[in-house]
N, C-alpha and C positions, 0 to 999 in steps of 0.2 A: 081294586087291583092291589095285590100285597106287593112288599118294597121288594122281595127278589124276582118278582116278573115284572114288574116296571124294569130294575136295572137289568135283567136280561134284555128287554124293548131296547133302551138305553144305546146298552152294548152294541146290540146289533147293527141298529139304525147308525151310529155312529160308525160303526167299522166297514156300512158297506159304504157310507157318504167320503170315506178316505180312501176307497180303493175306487169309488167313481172319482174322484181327484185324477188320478193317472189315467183314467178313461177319457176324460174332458180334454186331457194336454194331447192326449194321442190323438182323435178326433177334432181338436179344436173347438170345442163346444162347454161354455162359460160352467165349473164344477157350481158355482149359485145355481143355475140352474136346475143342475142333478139333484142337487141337495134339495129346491121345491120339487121335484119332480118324488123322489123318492118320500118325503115327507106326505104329499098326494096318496101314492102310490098305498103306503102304512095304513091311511085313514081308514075311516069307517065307510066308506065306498070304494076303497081300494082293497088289494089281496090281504092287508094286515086285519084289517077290522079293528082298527081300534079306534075309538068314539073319542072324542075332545073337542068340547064346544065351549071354553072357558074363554072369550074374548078378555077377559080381564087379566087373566094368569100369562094370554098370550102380548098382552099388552106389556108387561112387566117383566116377561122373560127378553121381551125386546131393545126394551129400553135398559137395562143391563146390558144386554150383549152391546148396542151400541155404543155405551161409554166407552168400553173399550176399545170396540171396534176405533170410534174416531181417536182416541188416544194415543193406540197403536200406529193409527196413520198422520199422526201429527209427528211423534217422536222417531218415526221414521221416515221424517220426510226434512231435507237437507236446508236450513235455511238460506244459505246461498243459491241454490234452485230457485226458490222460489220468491227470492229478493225483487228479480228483473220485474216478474207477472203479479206482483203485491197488489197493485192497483184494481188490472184489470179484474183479478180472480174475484177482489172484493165485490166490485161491480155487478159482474156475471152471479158472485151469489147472492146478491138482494135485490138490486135492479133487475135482474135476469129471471129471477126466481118469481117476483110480482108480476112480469108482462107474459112469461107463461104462465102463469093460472089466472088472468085475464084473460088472457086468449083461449084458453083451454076451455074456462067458466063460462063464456059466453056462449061456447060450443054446445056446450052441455043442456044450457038452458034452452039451446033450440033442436039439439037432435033428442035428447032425453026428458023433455019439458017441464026441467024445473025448472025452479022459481029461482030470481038472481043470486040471492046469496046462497041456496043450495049448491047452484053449478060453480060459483065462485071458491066454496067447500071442495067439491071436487078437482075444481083445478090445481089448489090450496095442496091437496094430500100430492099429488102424482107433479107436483110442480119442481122437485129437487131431486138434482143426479143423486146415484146410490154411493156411497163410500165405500160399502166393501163389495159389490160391483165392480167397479172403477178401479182402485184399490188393485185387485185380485187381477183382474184383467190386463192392465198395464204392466204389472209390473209381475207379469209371467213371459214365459223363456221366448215366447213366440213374437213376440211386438216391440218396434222400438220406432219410434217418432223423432223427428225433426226439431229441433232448439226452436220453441221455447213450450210446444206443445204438452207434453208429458207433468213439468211443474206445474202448470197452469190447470190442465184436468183434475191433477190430484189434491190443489190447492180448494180450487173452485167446488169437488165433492166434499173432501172433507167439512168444507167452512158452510155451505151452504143449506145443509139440513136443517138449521136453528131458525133460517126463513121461513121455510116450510112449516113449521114446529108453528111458531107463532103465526102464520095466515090460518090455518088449520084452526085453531084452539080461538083464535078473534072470531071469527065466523060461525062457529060454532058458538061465542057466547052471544053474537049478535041474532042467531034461531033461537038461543036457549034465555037469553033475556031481553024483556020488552022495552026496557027503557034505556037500553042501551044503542049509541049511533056509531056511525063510521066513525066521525072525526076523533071519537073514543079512544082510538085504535095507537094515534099518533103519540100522545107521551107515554103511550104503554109501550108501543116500539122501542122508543127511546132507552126509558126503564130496562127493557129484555135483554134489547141487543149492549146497548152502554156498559149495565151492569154485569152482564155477564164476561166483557172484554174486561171490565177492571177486576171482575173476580179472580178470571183465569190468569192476568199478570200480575196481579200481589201471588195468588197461588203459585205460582211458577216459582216466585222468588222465595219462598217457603219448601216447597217440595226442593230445589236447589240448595239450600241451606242446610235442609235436612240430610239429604242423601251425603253431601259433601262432608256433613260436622259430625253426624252420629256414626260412631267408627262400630260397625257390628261387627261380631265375633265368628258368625258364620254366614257364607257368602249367601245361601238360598233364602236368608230373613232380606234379603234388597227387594227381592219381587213380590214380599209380600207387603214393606213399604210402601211398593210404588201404588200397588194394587190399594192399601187404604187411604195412601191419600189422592186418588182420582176419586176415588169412592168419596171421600171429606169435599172433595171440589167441587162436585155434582151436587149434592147434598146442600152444601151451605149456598152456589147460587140458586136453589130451586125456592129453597128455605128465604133467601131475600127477593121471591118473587121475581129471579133473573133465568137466562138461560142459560142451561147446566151445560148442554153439548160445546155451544161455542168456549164457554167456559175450560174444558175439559181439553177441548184440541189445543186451545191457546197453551194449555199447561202443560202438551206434547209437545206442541213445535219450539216453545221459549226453550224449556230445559234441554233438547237436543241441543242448543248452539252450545253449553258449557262441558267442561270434562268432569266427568265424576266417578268413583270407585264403581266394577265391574257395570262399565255404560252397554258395553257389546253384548253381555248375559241377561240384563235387565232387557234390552231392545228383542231381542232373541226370544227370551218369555214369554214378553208380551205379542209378537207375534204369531205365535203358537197360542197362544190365549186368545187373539182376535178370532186366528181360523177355530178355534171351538166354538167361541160366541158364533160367528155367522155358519156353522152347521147346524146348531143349537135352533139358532134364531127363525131358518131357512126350514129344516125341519116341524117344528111347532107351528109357525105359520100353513105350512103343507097340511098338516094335520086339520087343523084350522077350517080348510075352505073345504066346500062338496061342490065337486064337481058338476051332478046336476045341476044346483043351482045357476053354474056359470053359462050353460049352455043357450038359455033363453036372453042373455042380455051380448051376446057373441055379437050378432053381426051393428050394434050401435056403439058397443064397448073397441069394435074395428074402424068403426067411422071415427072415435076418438080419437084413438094410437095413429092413425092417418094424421089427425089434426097434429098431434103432438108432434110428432118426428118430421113431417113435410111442412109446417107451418109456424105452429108455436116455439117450438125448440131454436128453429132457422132464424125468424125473427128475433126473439130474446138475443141471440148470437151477436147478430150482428148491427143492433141498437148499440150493443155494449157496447163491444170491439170497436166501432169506428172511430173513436179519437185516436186509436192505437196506428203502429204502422204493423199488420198484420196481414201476411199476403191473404187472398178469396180462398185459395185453398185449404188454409190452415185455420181459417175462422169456418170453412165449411164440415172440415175435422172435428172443430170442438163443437159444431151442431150434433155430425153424429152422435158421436162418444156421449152421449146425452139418456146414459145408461139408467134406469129406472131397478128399482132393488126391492129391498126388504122396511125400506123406511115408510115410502108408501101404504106399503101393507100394512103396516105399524100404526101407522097415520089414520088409517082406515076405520081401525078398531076404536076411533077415539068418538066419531059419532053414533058408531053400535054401544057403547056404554053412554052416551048423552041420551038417549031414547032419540034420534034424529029422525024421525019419521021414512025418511029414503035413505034411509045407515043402508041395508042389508043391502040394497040395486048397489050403492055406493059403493059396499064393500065387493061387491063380487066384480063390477064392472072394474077395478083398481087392481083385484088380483089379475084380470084378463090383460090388462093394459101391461103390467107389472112382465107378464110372460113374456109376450111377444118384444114388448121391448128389448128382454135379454134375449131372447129367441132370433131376433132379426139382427138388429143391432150389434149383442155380443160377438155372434160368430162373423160377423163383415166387416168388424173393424181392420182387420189387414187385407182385404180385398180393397176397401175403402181406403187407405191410409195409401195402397201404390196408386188407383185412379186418381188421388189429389194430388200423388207426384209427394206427399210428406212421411213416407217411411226413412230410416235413416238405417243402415247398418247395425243389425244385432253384433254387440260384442258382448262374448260371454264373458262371466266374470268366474275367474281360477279360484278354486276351494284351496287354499294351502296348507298342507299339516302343520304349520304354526301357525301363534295370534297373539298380538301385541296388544294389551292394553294400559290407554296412556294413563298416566297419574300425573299429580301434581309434585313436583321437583326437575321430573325430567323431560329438558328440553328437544323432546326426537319422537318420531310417527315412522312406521312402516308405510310405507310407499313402492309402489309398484314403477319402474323404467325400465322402456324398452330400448334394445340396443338396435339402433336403424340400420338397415343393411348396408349404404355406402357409408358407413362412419369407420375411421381411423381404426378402432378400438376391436373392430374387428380382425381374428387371426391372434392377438395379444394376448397374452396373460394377466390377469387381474392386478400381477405385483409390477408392470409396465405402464398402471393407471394413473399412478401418483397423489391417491384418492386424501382425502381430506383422515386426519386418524381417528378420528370419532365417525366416520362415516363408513360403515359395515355392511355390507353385500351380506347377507344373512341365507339367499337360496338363490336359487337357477330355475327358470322353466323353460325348457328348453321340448319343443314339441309337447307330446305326453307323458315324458318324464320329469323329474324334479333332480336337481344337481347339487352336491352340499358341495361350495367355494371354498375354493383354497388359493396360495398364490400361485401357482403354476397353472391356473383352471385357465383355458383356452376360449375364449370369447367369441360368440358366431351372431353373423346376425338375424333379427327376430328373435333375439331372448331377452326374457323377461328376470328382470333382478327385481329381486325384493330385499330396498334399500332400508336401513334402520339410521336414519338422520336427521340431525335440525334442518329448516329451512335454507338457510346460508351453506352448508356443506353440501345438503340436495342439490340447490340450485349449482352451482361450482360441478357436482357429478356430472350433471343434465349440460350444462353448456360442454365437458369433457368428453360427455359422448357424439352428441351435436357436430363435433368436429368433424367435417368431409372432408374424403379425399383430396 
């Protein structure tokens, strides 16, 4: 294929996997989804006809996309969120992750009749939530959960694919070599998981240093910073025989807690960079699988996803959780939310490159599982989340034609306060407020319009100010409007 009809393929597949974006939100039906679907669709058994059977190219276009994918969701994921669920998430993603593909594996070996460590394999790949699943899902316009749900799912996807990663690849070397045992497994763990948390927090404090010290000239060289040193992070834990992912998310969510030159544009990039990586990712794998082949391993690949969602998933859950004080309901939430992605798939292609004698069943049976998962799962989670009684009030968040970004010198943050309807302050005029003098009311939203303040500007309440102040003169506004009748 010459390069101007690949990048027409490119183009296209690309343009219509953004305009099935808007079709997913309208319908409710997870854009991951669309995106294998259409990638399917391309292949060389679908209307596109295009042939691609490079497990290996689709292995590495994967594992790219997820650096950033999990990068993206680390650095934008609040460390104060996810302070409260540190523990559990930790839990859920290695404890959690082992006791489903135990339970999954032993499934295997009795509906699919292999052999232990093959079904263990199996469980291994399809044993860890998806990140940009999860990810994508949550935190779109239509869902909003209950304290402390939300942190805890997006903590627990992000962090836990490096388990998977490593059951997968042990397993794989215990078929692929003879003299190797389980108890093997144990300071290799240690090595993986250890070494990759300390990679990703010296990294963190580097990428930190860097972004903060190196004063660039033009603002668009920031995101190609950040971009090589996730790339350098990944790299050097793989290079010390550590894991790169855990690695990588560490060196998202550390560097979120500090302030750093254009932090909002950098964040913003990189999210737009992840949704490429998983249309990219989602696609290629689409391409990937043949549909006939899936068809003959359907109804055991059914008895799995059963296993998975009504047993494995449920238990894992709620092993974890029970130390915790975590109502039945909202531990039964994060059973659902137990979203299966593209990692899986990924995962998959790693015994079709070991020559693993049941790779190919493995592989198709994992894309099946992979479907339905988003398929059932994705679209129920707000059906799901009112029957467990854990939906919480969607508050949308206001776009504002300004944007503040902090620096170092200046002690003040934009902040959003709303004026409560039986407070004092209502019917007033701004210059009636007595407001601190460093403390500036910068805009109005008022309904669906926007109000530029002045001192005469008449105060109603449910409006929203967007204040530009330090903490001390915030607080002083907030108890001034506080004040009732």
């Amino acid at each position: 294929m010459v390069i101007e009809s690949m990048l027409l393929w490119v183009a296209v597949l690309m343009l219509i996997s953004v305009m099935a974006s808007k079709f997913s939100h309208r319908f409710a039906i997870p854009a991951l989804l669309l995106f294998l679907v259409i990638g399917i669709l391309a292949g060389s058994e679908g209307f596109g006809g295009v042939y691609f059977n490079d497990a290996q190219l689709a292995k590495s276009i994967g594992v790219i996309a997820l650096i950033f994918i999990i990068f993206s969701g680390g650095i934008d994921t609040s460390w104060k969120d996810i302070r409260p669920v540190l523990l559990p998430g930790i839990i859920l993603s290695t404890v959690g992750v082992l006791v489903t593909a135990v339970v999954v594996g032993l499934s295997a070996v009795y509906i699919l009749k292999f052999s232990l460590i093959e079904g263990l394999l199996l469980g291994s790949i399809v044993s860890s939530t998806d990140a940009a699943a999860v990810f994508s899902i949550l935190r779109s316009k239509r869902i909003s959960l209950k304290t402390p749900l939300k942190p805890l799912l997006e903590f627990e996807s992000g962090s836990n694919d490096p388990m998977a990663v490593f059951l997968t690849v042990s397993f794989i070397s215990l078929l692929t070599t003879r003299k190797m045992s389980i108890l093997s497994l144990f300071p290799r763990f240690i090595l993986d998981m250890g070494g990759g948390v300390l990679v990703g927090y010296l990294m963190a404090k580097l990428v930190t240093f860097f972004i903060r010290r190196l004063k660039l000239d033009y603002d668009g060289l920031y995101p190609v910073l950040t971009i090589s040193l996730v790339l350098l992070t990944y790299s050097i834990a793989v290079l010390l025989k550590c894991n790169g992912f855990i690695a990588v998310y560490l060196v998202g969510l550390l560097i979120a807690r500090h302030d750093f030159p254009n932090k909002r544009m950098i964040i913003r990039f990189h999210d737009g960079l992840a949704w490429l990586m998983q249309i990219a990712m989602f696609l290629t794998l689409g391409l990937l699988v043949y549909p006939s082949h899936i068809l003959p391993v359907m109804g055991v690949s059914l008895l799995l996803v059963i296993v998975l969602m009504v047993f494995a998933r449920p238990i894992s859950v709620l092993l974890c959780l029970m130390p915790f004080r975590i109502t039945t309901g909202k531990k039964l939430m994060v059973s659902w939310v137990g979203l299966r992605g593209a990692v899986p798939i990924i995962l998959a292609t790693f015994p079709l490159l070991a020559g693993i004698p049941e790779a190919e069943t493995i592989f198709n049976v994992v894309f099946f599982v992979v479907l339905t998962s988003v398929l059932i799962q994705g679209t129920s989670i707000p059906l799901v989340s009112k029957l467990l009684k854990v939906d919480a009030p969607f508050t949308r968040k206001r776009n504002y034609p300004l944007e503040f970004e902090k620096a170092e010198g200046i002690d003040a943050d934009l902040t959003e306060v709303v004026v409560p309807f039986d407070s004092w302050v209502v019917g007033k005029r701004i210059v009636e407020l007595n407001t601190p003098q460093k403390c500036l009311i910068m805009l109005i939203s008022r309904g669906d319009k926007f109000i530029i303040p002045a001192g005469p500007t008449v105060l109603e309440g449910g409006d929203v100010l967007l204040v530009l102040a330090n903490k001390e003169d915030l607080s002083f506004l907030q108890r001034t409007l506080g004040h009732l009748n």
